[in-house]
PyMOL CGO cylinders between C-alpha atoms (Angstrom):
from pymol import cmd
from pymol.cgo import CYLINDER

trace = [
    CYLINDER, 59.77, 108.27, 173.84, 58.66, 104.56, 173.36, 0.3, 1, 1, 1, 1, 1, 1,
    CYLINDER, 58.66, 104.56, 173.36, 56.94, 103.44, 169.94, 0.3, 1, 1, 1, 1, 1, 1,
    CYLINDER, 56.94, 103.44, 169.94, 54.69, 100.59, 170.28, 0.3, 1, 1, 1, 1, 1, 1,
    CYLINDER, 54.69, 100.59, 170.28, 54.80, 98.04, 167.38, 0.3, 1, 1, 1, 1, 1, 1,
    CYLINDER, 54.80, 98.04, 167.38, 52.41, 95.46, 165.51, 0.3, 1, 1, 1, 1, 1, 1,
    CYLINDER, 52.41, 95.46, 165.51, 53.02, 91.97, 166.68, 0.3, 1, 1, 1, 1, 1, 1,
    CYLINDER, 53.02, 91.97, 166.68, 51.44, 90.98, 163.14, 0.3, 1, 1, 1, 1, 1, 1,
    CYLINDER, 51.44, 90.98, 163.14, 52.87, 90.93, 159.58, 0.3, 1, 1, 1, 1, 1, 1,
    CYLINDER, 52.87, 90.93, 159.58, 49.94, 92.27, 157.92, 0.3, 1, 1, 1, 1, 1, 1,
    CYLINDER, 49.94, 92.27, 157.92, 46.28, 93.13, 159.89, 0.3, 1, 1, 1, 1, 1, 1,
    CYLINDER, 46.28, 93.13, 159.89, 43.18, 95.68, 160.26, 0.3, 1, 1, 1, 1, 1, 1,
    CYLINDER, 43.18, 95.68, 160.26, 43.46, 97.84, 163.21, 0.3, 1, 1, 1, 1, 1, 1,
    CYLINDER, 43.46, 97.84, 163.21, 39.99, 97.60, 164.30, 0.3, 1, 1, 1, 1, 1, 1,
    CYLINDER, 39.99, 97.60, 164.30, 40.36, 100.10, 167.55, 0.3, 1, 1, 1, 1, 1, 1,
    CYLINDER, 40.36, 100.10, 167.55, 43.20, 101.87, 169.55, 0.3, 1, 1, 1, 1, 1, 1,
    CYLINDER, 43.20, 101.87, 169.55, 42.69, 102.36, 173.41, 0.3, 1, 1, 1, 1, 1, 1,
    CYLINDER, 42.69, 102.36, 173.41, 45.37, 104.93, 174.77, 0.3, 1, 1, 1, 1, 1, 1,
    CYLINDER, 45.37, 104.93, 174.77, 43.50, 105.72, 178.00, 0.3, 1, 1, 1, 1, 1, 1,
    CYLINDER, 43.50, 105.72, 178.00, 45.38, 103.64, 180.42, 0.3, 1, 1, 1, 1, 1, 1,
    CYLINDER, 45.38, 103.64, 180.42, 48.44, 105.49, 178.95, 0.3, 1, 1, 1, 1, 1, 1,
    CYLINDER, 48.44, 105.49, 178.95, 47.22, 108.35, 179.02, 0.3, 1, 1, 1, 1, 1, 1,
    CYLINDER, 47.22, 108.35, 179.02, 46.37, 108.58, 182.66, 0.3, 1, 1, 1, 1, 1, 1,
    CYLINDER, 46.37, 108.58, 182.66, 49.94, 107.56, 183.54, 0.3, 1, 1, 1, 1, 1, 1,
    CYLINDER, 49.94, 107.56, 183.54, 51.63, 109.79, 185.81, 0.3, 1, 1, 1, 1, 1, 1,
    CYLINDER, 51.63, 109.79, 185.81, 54.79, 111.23, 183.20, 0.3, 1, 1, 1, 1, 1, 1,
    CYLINDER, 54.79, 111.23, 183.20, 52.97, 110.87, 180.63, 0.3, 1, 1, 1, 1, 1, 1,
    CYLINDER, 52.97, 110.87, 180.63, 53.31, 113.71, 178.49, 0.3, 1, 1, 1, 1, 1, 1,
    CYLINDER, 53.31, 113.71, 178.49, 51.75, 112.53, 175.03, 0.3, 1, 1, 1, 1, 1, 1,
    CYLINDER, 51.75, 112.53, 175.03, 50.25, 109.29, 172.97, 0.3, 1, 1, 1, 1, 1, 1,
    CYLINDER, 50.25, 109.29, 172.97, 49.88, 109.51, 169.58, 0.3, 1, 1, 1, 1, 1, 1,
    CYLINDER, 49.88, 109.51, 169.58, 48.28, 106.95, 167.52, 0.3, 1, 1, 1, 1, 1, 1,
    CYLINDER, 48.28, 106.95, 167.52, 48.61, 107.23, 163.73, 0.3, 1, 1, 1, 1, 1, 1,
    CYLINDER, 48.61, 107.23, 163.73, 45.11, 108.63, 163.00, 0.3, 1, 1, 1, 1, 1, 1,
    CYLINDER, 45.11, 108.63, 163.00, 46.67, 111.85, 165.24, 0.3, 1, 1, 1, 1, 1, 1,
    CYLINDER, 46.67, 111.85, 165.24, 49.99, 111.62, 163.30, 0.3, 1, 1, 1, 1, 1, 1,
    CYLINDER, 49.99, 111.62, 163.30, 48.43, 112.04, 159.50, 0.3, 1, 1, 1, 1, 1, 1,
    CYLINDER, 48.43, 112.04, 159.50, 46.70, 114.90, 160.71, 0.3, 1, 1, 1, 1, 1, 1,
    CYLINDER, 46.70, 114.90, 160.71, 50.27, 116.92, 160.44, 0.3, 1, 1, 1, 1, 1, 1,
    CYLINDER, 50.27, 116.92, 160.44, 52.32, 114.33, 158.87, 0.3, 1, 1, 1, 1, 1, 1,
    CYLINDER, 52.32, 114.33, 158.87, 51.47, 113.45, 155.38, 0.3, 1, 1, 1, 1, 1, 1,
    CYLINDER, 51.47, 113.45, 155.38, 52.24, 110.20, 153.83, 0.3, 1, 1, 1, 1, 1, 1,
    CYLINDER, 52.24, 110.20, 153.83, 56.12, 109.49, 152.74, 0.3, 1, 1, 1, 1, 1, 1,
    CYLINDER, 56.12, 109.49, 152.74, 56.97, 107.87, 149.33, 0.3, 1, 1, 1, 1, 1, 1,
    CYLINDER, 56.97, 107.87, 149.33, 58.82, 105.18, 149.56, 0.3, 1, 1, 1, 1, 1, 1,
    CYLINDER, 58.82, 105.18, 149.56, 61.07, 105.12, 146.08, 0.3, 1, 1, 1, 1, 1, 1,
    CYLINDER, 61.07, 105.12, 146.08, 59.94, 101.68, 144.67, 0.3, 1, 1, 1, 1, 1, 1,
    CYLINDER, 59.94, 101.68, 144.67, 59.44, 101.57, 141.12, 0.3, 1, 1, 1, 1, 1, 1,
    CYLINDER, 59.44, 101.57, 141.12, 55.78, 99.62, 141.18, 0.3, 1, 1, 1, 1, 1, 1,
    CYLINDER, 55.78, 99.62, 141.18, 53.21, 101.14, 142.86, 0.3, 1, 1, 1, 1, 1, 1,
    CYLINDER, 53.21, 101.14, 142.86, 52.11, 100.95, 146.55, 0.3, 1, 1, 1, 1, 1, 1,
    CYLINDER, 52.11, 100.95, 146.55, 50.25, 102.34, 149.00, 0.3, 1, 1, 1, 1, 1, 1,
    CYLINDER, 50.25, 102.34, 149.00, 50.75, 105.89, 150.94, 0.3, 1, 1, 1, 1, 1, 1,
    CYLINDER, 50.75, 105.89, 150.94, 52.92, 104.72, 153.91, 0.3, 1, 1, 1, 1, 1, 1,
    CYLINDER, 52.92, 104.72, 153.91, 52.73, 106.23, 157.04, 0.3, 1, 1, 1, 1, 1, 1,
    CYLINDER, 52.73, 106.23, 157.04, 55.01, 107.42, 159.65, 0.3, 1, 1, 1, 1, 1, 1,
    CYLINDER, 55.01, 107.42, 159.65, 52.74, 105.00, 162.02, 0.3, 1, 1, 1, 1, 1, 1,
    CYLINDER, 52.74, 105.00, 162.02, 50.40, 102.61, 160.76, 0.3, 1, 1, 1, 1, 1, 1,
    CYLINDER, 50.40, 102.61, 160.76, 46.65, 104.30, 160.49, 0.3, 1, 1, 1, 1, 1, 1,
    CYLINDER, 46.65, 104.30, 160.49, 44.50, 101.37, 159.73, 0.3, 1, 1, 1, 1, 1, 1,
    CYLINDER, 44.50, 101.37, 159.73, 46.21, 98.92, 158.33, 0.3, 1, 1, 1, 1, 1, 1,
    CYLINDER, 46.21, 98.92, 158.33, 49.81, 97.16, 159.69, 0.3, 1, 1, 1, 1, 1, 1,
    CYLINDER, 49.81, 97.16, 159.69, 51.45, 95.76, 156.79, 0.3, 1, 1, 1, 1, 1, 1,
    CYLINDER, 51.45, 95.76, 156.79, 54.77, 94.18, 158.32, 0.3, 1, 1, 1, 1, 1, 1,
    CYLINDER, 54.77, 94.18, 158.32, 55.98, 93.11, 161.96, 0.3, 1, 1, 1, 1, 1, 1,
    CYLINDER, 55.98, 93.11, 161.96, 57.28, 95.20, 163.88, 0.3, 1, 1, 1, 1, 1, 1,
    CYLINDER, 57.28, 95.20, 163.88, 55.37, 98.89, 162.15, 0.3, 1, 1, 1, 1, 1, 1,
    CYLINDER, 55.37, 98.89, 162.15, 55.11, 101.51, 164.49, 0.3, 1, 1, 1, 1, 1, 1,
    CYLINDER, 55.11, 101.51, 164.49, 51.33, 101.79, 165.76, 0.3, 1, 1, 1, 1, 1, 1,
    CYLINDER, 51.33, 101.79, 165.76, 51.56, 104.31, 168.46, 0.3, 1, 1, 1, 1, 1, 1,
    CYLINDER, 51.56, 104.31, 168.46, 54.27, 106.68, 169.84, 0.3, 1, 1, 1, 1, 1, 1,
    CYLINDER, 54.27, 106.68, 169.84, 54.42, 107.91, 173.77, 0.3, 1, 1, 1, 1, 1, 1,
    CYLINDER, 54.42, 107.91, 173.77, 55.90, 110.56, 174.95, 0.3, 1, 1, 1, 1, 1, 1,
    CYLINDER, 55.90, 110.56, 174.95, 57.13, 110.59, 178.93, 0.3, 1, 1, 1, 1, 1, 1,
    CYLINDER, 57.13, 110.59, 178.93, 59.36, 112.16, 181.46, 0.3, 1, 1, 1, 1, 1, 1,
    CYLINDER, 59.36, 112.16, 181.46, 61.98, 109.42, 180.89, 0.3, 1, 1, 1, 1, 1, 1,
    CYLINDER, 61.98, 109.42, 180.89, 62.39, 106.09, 178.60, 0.3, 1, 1, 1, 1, 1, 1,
    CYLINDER, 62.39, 106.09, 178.60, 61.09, 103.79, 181.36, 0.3, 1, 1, 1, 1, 1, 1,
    CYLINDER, 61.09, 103.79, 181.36, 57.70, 105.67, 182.13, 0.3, 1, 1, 1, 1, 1, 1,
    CYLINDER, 57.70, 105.67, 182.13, 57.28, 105.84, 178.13, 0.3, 1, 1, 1, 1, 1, 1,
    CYLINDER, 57.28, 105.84, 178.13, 57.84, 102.00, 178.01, 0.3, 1, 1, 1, 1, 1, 1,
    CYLINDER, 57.84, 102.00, 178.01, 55.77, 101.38, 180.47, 0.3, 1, 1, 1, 1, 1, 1,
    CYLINDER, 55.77, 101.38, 180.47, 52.97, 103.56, 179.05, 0.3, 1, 1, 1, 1, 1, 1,
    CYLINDER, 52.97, 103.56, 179.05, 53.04, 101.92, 175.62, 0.3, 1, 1, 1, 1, 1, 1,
    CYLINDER, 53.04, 101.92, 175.62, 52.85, 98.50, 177.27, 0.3, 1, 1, 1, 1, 1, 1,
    CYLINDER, 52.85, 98.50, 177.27, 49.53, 100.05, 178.59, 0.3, 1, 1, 1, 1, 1, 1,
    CYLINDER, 49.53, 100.05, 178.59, 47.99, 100.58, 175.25, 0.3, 1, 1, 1, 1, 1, 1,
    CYLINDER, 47.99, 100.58, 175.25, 45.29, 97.96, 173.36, 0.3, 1, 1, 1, 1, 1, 1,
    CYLINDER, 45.29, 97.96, 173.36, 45.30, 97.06, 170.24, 0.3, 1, 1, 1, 1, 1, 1,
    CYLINDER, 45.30, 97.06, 170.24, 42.85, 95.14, 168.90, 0.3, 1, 1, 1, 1, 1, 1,
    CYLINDER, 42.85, 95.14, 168.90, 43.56, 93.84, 165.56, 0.3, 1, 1, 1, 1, 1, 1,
]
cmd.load_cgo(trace, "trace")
């Protein structure tokens, strides 16, 4: 499994392209995190003040560096890496 992750601190995720990964031979899955709240609900996150749901994986909004944005799932760690490397962002 390799998770790719927002080069930004805080930005709109304006559209996901997974297809490249997708097509990769080993590829097994590619979830983005529109798929992922469809089973996962948002966590809290224990702060006293409120804040928004938070996601497993960022949905449409990344709100720190380095937040998950979409997950792969391969035969081995390399193919996955590879795979996630595939995967546009645009922000």
């Amino acid at each position: 499994m390799a998770v790719l992750r927002s080069p930004h601190a805080h930005a709109r995720i304006v559209s996901i392209d997974t297809s490249a990964a997708t097509a990769m031979e080993g590829v097994e899955a590619v979830y983005t995190g529109a798929d992922i709240a469809k089973f996962l609900a948002p966590m809290p996150i224990g702060t006293p003040f409120p804040s928004p749901p938070h996601h497993a994986v960022a949905t449409d909004t990344v709100r720190y560096a380095g937040e998950p944005v979409a997950v792969v799932v391969a035969s081995d760690r390399y193919v996955a890496r590879d795979a996630a490397e595939a995967i546009t962002v645009e922000y």
